[in-house]
C-alpha positions, -999 to +999 in steps of 0.1 A: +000+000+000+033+024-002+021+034-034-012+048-024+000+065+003+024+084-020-001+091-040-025+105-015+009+128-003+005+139-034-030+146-038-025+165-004+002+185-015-018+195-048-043+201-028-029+224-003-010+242-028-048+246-045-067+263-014-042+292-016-049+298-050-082+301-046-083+322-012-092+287+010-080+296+045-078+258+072-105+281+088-128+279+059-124+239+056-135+236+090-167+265+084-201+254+081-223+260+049-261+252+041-266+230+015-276+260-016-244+274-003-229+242-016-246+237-049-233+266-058-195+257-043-203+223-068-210+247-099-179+263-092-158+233-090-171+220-127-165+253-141-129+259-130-100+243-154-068+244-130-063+212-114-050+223-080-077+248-072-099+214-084-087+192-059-091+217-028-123+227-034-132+191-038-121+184-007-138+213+006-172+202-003-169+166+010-157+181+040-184+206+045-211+177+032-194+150+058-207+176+086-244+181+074-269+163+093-289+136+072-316+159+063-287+186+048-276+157+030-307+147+014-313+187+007-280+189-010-285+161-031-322+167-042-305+198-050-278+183-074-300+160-085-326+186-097-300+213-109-272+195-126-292+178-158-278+181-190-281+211-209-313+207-233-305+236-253-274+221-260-289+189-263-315+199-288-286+218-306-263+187-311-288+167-320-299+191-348-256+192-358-258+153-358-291+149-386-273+176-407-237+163-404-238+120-391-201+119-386-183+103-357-170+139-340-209+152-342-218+116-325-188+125-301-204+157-302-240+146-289-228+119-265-208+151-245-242+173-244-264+144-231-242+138-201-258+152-174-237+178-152-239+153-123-215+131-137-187+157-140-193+170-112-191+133-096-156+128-112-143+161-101-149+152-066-134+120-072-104+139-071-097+146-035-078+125-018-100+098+003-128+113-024-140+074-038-149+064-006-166+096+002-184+095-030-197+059-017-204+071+017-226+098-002-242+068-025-252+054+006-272+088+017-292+088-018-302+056-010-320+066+017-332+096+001-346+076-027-369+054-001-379+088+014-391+103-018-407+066-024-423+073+014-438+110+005-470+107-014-466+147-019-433+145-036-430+152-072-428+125-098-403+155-115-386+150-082-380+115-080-370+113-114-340+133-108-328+118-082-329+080-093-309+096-120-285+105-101-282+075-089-278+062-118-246+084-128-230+069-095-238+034-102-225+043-144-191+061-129-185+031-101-191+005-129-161+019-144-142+029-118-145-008-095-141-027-128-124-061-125-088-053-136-084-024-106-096-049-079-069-069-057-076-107-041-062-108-006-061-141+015-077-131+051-060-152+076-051-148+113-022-126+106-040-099+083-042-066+104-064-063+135-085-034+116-094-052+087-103-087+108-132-059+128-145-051+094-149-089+086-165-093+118-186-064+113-197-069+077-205-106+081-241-105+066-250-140+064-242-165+094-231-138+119-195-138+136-200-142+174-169-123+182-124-125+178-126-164+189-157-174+162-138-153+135-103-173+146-121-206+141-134-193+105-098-183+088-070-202+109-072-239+104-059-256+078-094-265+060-108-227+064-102-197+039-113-161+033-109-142+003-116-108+001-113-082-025-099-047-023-096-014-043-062+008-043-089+036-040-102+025-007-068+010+006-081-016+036-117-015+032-124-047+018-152-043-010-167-085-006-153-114+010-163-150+010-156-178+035-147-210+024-149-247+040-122-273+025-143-309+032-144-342+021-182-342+015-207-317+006-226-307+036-260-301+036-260-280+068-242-248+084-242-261+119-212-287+114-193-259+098-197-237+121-195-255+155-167-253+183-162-290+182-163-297+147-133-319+131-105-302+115-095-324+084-057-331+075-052-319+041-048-351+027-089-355+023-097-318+010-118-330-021-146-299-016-145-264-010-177-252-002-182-213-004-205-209+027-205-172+034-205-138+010-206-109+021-209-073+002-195-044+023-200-015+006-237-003+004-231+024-017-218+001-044-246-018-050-258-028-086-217-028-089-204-063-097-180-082-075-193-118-064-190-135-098-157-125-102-149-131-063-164-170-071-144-177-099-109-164-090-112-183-053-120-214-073-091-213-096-065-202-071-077-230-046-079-259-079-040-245-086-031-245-049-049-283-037-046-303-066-071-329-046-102-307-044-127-315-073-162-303-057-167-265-057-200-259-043-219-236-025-239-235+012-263-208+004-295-191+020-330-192+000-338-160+018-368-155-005-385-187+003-408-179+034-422-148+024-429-168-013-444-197+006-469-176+028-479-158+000-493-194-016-505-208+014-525-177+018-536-170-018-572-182-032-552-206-058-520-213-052-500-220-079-471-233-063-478-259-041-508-288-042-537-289-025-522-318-003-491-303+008-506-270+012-530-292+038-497-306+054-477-272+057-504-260+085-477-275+102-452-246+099-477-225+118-469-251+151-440-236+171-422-270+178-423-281+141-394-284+136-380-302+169-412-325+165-395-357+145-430-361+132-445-333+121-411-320+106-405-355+085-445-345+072-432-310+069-401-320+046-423-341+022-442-314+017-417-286+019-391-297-008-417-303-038-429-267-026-387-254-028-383-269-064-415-253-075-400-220-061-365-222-078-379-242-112-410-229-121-422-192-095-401-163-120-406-122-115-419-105-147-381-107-163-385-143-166-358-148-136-362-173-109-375-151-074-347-160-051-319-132-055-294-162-043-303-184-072-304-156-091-267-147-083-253-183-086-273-192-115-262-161-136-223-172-124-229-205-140-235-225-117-261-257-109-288-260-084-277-290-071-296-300-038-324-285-014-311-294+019-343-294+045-334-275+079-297-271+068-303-240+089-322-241+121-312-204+134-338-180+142-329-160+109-329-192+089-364-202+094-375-170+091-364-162+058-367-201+048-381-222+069-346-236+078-336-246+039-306-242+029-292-252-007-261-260-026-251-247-059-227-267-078-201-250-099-187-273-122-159-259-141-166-277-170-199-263-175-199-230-161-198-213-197-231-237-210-251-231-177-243-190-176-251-187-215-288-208-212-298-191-181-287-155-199-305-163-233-332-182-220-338-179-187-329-216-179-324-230-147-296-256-142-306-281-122-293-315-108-315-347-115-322-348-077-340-315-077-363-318-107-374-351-096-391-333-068-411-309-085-446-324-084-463-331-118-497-318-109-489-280-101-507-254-120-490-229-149-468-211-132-470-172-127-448-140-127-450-125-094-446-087-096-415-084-073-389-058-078-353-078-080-333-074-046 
């Protein structure tokens, strides 16, 4: 990390040398400012050409915008979001230069006037030092302005426009800017710094880290790896990280993996890595892709270094499935689930189903047919399966290979599932086939095991109008 701090020095010293030319006293970084009073500070910056006096007043806005309260936040960046369109005169004018003249410099031309303001001034502020993560930070505070506006039945459609726009211009600039070739693969073991091991502790979003002892038993032994990946922008704040188990088997529950007692296996018998954990960390990049890239580098760096391990497959969530499966049970004609098992399923509304041997054995011959019917035939209105998990995995390329009933018996996991867990197979020979089908077509890949489930009777299936999480 030498190199980005000399480059931050540098930034510094640009920018220090900046605020004197333009008449910036350490008094003024430190003043406070409403948010109009910033706009126009942000209209400023994208109108000046000299790079030093750039890079302090960046600095100078994120400063001043890092000390507003959440509601001068979401003022300043309705404000933006309104103000800083694209010029429609200009606009209208290239447009007209393009019909009468369709060469490639009045294309170049057009493309420059329909860029709204936003975006410059996005990249301008980009240029302070420490000014990426800020501009993340900031993504983070539109986020909850956009479910504000979504919340105020008096706001504006005009309004709301603008500022999923802006959005929009962060998640274009990010795209580019967190691309694959700038992001760096670090191995997260008990010797990695103490600050970075909080952040993994702290941005754990799937089987949560019960403190410094649960985290040691997750990256230290022999068969247990993490994987993160960083930016040079954001120096130690990792962007996504997955946790790995190397096995002999393919488990088909989290509580083995996860236990104090559990078995630590010579390295002699790793034949499976299962990917059992992954977490995004940065909120304000979301819509940005990491995971598939996070996947498939892990899987060829552990293949290169353990020759033995031939099973790559995941232990994932179905955090979809609960919510889906009430919403049958409840509906006039569920489409998802037979008459029968919807009968048998009163069961899940028993608080000791699942400790009952049984009621949860009538339970499970119930539940899975009802879990393929949810991954194989229940799609949202783009034709994609409902479960953002399987959306994820399938996309990657990889197989649903087996619904694993109460592979998760926390509180959270049958809430969101009803205790189901799943694995996704990714098999490195047919990654390429399974990501193009499901792309093209929509296709689910699925292991013999998990068809064979799907009960033969069930109605057409239905889009369900969910917005993709």
């Amino acid at each position: 990390m030498a190199a980005s701090s000399f480059f931050g020095d540098l930034i510094q010293t640009i920018s220090d040398r900046g605020r004197d030319l333009i008449g910036i006293s350490r008094g003024d970084l430190a003043a406070r400012a409403s948010a109009a009073e910033l706009v126009k500070l942000c209209d400023d910056l994208i109108s000046r050409r000299g790079e030093a006096s750039g890079v302090a007043l960046a600095r100078l806005i994120l400063d001043r915008y890092a000390s507003f309260s959440g509601t001068e936040r979401h003022d300043f960046l309705r404000r933006i979001a309104v103000d800083f369109d694209a010029d429609h005169a200009a606009v209208d004018a290239a447009i007209a230069a393009y019909r009468a003249e369709p060469t490639r410099a009045r294309l170049g031309a057009l493309h420059a006037a329909v860029e709204p303001r936003s975006q410059e001034l996005i990249r301008r502020l980009n240029l302070a030092r420490e000014g990426t993560l800020a501009l993340v930070r900031m993504r983070e505070d539109l986020f909850d302005l956009r479910k504000a506006l979504r919340d105020d039945p008096h706001c504006p459609p005009e309004v709301t426009d603008a500022v999923d726009s802006l959005d929009s211009d962060f998640e274009h600039l990010f795209a580019s800017w967190f691309n694959r070739g700038f992001l760096v693969l670090r191995h997260i073991d008990w010797t990695t710094p103490a600050h970075i091991l909080e952040k993994i502790i702290r941005y754990e979003a799937v089987h949560e880290i019960q403190g410094w002892d649960d985290l040691r038993r997750r990256i230290e032994p022999a068969d247990r790896r993490c994987f993160a990946f960083f930016h040079p922008a954001l120096v130690d704040e990792p962007l996504i990280f997955v946790e790995v188990a190397l096995t002999d088997a393919i488990a088909p529950a989290i509580a083995p993996i996860l236990s104090e007692e559990r078995r630590t296996l010579s390295p002699r018998a790793f034949t499976t890595a299962i990917f059992y954990s992954i977490s995004n960390c940065q909120r304000g990049l979301a819509g940005v892709t990491f995971g598939n890239f996070l996947i498939k580098q892990v899987v060829e760096d552990l293949a290169r270094e353990i020759p033995g391990l031939k099973t790559f497959v995941t232990l994932s969530p179905v955090p979809g499935f609960a919510a889906w499966l009430d919403r049958e049970r409840r509906a006039d004609a569920p489409q998802g689930i037979t008459r029968d098992d919807l009968e048998t399923l009163r069961l899940l509304d028993e608080p000791d189903w699942c400790t009952d041997k049984q009621k949860a054995e009538a339970v499970r011959k119930a539940l899975i047919p009802a879990a393929a019917a949810y991954f194989l035939r229940a799609k949202n209105p783009r034709g994609r399966p409902l479960d953002p998990v399987a959306r994820f995995h399938l996309g990657n390329g990889a197989r649903l290979e087996r619904i694993n009933f109460l592979g998760d018996v926390s509180r959270k996991g049958l809430k969101q599932s009803y205790g189901l867990m799943v694995n996704y197979l990714y098999d490195l020979a047919a990654i390429e086939k399974n990501h193009e089908t499901f792309a093209n077509l929509g296709t689910v890949a699925a292991s013999g095991s998990v068809t064979r489930e799907l009960r033969q009777n069930l109605p057409p299936a239905r889009a369900v109008a969910l917005a993709d999480a």
